[in-house]
N, C-alpha and C positions, 0 to 999 in steps of 0.2 A: 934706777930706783933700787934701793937697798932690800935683798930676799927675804929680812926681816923682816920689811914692812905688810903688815895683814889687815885687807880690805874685807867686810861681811856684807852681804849684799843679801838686803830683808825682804822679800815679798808675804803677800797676802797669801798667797797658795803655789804653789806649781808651776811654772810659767803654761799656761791656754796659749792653743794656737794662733790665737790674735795677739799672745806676749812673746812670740818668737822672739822678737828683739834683745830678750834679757837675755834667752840661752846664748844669742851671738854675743852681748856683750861680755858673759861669763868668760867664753872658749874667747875671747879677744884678750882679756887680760890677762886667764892663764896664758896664753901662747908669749903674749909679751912680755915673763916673767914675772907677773905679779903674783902675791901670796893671797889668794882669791877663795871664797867660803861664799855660801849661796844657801840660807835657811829661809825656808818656808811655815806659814804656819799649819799649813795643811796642805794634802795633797790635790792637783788638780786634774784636771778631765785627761790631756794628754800625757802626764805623766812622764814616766822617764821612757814609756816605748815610742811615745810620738817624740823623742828625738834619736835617729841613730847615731848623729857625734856624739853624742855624749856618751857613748857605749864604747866609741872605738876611739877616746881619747884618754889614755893613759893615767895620766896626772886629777884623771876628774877622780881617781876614788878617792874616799873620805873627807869630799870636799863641796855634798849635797846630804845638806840638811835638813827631816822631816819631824814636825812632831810625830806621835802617833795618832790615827785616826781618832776621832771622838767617841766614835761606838767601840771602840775598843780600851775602854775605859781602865782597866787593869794595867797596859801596857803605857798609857797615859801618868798614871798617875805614880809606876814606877819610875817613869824619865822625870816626873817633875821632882819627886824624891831621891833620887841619885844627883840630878842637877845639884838640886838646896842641899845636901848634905855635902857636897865637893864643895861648894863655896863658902859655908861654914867651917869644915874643916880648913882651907888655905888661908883663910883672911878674917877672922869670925867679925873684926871694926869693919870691914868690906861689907860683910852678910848684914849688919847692923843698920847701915846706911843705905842699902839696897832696898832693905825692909820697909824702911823710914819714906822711901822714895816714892813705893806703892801705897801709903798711907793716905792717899786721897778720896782712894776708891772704895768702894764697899768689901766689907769683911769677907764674901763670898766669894769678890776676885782676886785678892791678894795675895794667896799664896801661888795660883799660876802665874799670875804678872811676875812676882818675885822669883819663880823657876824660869821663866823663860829668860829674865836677867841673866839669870845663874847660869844659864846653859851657854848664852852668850857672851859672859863673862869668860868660860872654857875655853873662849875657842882666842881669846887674847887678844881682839881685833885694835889695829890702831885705828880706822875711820869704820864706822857702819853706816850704811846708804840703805836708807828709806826711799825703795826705789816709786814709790805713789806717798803724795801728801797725805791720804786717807790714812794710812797706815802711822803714820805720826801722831796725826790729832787721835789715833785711838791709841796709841800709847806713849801717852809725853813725858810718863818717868825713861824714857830711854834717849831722849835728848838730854835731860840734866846728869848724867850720869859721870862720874869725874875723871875716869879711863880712858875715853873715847871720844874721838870728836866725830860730828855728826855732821851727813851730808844728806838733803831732801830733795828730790825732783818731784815737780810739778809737770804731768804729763796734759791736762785739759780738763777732764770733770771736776779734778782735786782742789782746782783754785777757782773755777768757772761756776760751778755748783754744792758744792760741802760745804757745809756746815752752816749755810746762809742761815738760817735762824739759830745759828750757835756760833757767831762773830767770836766770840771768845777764843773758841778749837782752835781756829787758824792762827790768831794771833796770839797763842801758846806757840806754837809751834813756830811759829818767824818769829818771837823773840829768844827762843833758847836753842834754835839749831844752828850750828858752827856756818853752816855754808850751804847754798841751793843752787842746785841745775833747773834749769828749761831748758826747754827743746826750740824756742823761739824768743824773738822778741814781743810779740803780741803776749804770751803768758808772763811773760817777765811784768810789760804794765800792767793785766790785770792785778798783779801779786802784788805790786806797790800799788792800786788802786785798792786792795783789802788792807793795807796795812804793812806791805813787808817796809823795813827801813831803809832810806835810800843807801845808805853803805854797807848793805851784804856782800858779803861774798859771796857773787853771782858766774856761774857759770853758763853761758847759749852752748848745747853741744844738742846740735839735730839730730835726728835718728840715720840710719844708715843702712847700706845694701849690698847682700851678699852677691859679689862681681860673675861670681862661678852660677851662682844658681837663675839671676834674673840678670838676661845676658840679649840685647835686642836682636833677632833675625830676620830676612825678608817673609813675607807674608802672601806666600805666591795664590794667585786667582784664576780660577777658572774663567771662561769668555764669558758665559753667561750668567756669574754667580754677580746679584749686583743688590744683598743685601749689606746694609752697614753691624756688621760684630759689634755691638755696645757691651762693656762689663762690668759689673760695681763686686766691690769687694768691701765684706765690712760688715759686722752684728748687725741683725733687725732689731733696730733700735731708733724710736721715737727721733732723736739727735740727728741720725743719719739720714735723715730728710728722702726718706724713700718715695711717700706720699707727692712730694713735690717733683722727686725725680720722671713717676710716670706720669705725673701730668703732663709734661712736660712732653714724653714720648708721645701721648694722645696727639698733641698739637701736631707733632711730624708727623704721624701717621696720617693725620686730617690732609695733609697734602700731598702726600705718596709715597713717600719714602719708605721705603720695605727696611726693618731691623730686625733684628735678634739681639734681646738683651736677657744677660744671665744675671743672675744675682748672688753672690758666694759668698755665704754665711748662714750662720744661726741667730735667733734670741726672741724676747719676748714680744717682738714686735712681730713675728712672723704671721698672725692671724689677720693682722692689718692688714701687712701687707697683700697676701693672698687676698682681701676682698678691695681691696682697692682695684688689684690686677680686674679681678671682675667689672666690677662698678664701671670700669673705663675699657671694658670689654677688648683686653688686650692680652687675652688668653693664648693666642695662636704666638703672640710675639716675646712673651715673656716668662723664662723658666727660672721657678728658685731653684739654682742648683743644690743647695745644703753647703755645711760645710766641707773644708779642704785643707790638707797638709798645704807648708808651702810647693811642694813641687807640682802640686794641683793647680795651685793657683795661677804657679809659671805657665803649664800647660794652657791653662786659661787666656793668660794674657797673651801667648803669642798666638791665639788665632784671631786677637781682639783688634781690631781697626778705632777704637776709641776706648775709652774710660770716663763713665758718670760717675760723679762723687755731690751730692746735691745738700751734703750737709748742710744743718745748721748750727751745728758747735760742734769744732773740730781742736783737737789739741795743734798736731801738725797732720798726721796720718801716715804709715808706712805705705800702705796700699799702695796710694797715690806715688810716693816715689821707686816702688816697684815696678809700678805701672811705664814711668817715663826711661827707668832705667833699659825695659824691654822694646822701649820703642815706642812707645803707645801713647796716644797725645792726650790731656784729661782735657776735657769741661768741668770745672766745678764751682763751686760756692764759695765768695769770698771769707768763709765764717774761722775766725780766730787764725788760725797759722796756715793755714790751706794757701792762703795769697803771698806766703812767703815759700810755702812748696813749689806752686807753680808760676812760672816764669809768663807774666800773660803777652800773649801774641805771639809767644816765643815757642815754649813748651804745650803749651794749650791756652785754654780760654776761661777768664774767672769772671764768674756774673756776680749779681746780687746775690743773697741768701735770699728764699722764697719768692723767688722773680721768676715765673715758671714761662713767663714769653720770654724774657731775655735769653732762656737757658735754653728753651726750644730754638731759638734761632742760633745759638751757639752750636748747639748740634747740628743742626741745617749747613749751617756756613761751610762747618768740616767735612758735613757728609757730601755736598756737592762738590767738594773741592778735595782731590787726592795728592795732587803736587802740594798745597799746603800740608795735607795732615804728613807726606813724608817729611818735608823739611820741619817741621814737630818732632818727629819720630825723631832724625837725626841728631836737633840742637838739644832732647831731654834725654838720651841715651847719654852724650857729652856730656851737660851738665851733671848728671847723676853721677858719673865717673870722677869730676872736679872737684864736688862738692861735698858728696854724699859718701865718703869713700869710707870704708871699717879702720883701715890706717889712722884716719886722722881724728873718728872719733876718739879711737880707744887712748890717743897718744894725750887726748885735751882732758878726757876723765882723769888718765895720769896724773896728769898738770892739776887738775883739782883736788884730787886728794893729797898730793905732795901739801899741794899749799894752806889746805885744811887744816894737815896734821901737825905743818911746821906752826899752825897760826899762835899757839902759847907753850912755852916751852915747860917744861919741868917746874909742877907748885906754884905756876901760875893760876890765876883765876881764869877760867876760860870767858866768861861773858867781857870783861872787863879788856883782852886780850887779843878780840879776833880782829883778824887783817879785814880793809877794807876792799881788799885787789880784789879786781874783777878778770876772771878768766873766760873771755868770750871767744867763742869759736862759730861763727855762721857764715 
């Protein structure tokens, strides 16, 4: 790929400890020589200290992008003023049509919409990746824009849940974006199930696992220790089918089986959850841990002899393949991309969604059986190595933006010009 070529990679905030993924994807394409920018619209909870690569890698400065905060209104409204007046100066027909672009929206939001063009307009990008659909449908002058071609990933809530009483958003946004990734094939149908049109340029590129940090080891036991390690990893969050998850452990417990289940994460479901724990009087057996960096997590999982995932809308889930990359077999919920995660009978066990006997006996099956769950542990370390590798994602992303940005050449119309190729990687 040509060092000219300049990819901008947009989030909602910051990458949160649950968007690790993005920071690997960043440090993936710089390392691979790509000309890589990463703007934010605001800053997030982990910030730039909850990553240490990012400190100790060279090439990252001036290549992370914040606004400034919003309660710092002075400093705000100086970047949206430098932006607009640098783009007015270079192109004033450019600043014109930029202007015209924001013309949808109410008087109130137009001139930050039209800085934040400007600002992105600076930074000269040939493809910008809207890395969450939400973020599209809130800003669709930045798909029609005539510089850029755009590329939009559908992660799970973004096509599964937005904008259902506003059919519209979405199908703004799948008609004037160049090109979209999932993570799977189940959101690929949903996405043609709202509307997207069968000959996008579609990219499958799964998520992927750092080889160094979740890395499987034995899980040595004492003679007498003979409870089963359960772990779930993942927001308290309504989706994540926590509620069904302890029912479920209620059932084991009904028949003996001693566990330890931790729960790793934050969100607004937490009050639930905690009185759920109660209600099913599984206090002794069950700790929220809080949240955790990822090296916590690792920690976590290699004392873990299983992994619950009890979703019921899942995009695909990292957890879940951090979990098999260390070794650790899941039970989980067939909901959305979860049954293309895991490998069933192989890597672990995928039940119903909401099926809390099937999923109690799924955990049964493994907890009495340890020659099964090693030869789990074995075949989901392997496949995660195969399949899930950071090589291959970042080499298929490549391949997607190449072919986005070749899709109309020079004073083409972009809508009238995009390829129909499909760049699938699963």
């Amino acid at each position: 790929m040509s060092a000219a070529f300049r990819v901008v990679m947009l989030v909602h905030e910051f990458p949160k400890r649950s968007e690790a993924f993005l920071v690997d994807k960043f440090l993936g394409l710089l390392r691979a020589g790509l000309d890589v920018h990463l703007v934010a619209e605001r800053r997030g909870a982990a910030d730039f200290e909850g990553y240490p690569e990012l400190r100790m890698e060279p090439a990252v400065r001036g290549r992370l992008h914040l606004w400034p905060e919003r309660e710092r209104l002075p400093a705000l409204l100086s970047c949206m003023l430098l932006a607009s007046v640098s783009l007015l100066l270079r192109s004033p027909r450019e600043a014109l049509a930029t202007w015209r672009s924001v013309g949808r929206h109410p008087w109130a939001e137009r001139p930050g919409r039209f800085a934040y063009l400007a600002r992105l307009r600076a930074l000269a990008p040939d493809v910008v990746h809207c890395e969450f659909g939400t973020l599209a449908a809130r800003r669709p002058e930045l798909l029609a824009h005539p510089v850029w071609r755009t590329v939009v990933s559908y992660r799970g809530w973004d096509v599964n849940y937005d904008a259902l009483d506003r059919p519209e958003r979405i199908a703004a946004v799948f008609a004037a974006a160049d090109a979209f990734h999932f993570l799977g094939r189940d959101l690929h149908v949903r996405a043609l199930r709202r509307g997207l049109r069968e000959n996008a340029t579609v990219a499958l590129i799964p998520p992927a696992v750092d080889p160094l940090r979740f890395v499987a080891a034995p899980r040595p036991r004492s003679s007498g220790d003979n409870v089963l390690r359960i772990v779930a990893v993942g927001r308290l969050h309504w989706k994540k089918g926590y509620e069904h998850a302890l029912r479920a452990l209620r059932r084991v417990a009904q028949v003996g089986v001693h566990f330890d289940y931790r729960v790793i994460g934050e969100g607004p479901f937490a009050t639930a959850v905690e009185t759920c724990v109660r209600d099913l009087d599984l206090d002794d057996s069950v700790t929220l841990v809080g949240p955790l960096d990822r090296d916590g997590v690792a920690r976590e999982l290699a004392q873990a002899d299983l992994m619950l995932h009890a979703a019921v809308s899942e995009g695909f889930c990292n957890a879940v393949i951090e979990a098999q990359a260390m070794g650790v077999p899941v039970v989980c919920s067939d909901a959305d991309g979860l049954a293309e995660n895991v490998a069933h009978e192989e890597t672990g066990l995928v039940v119903a969604r909401r099926d809390v006997k099937a999923m109690a006996d799924a955990i049964l099956a493994l907890a009495l059986d340890p020659e099964r769950r090693a030869e789990m542990s074995a075949r989901g370390a392997a496949r995660v190595r195969e399949q899930f590798a950071p090589a291959s994602q970042i080499a298929a992303f490549i391949a997607l933006y190449e072919a986005t940005q070749a899709s109309a050449g020079p004073g083409e119309d972009r809508r009238e010009s995009r390829a129909s190729t499909r760049c699938t990687t699963d």
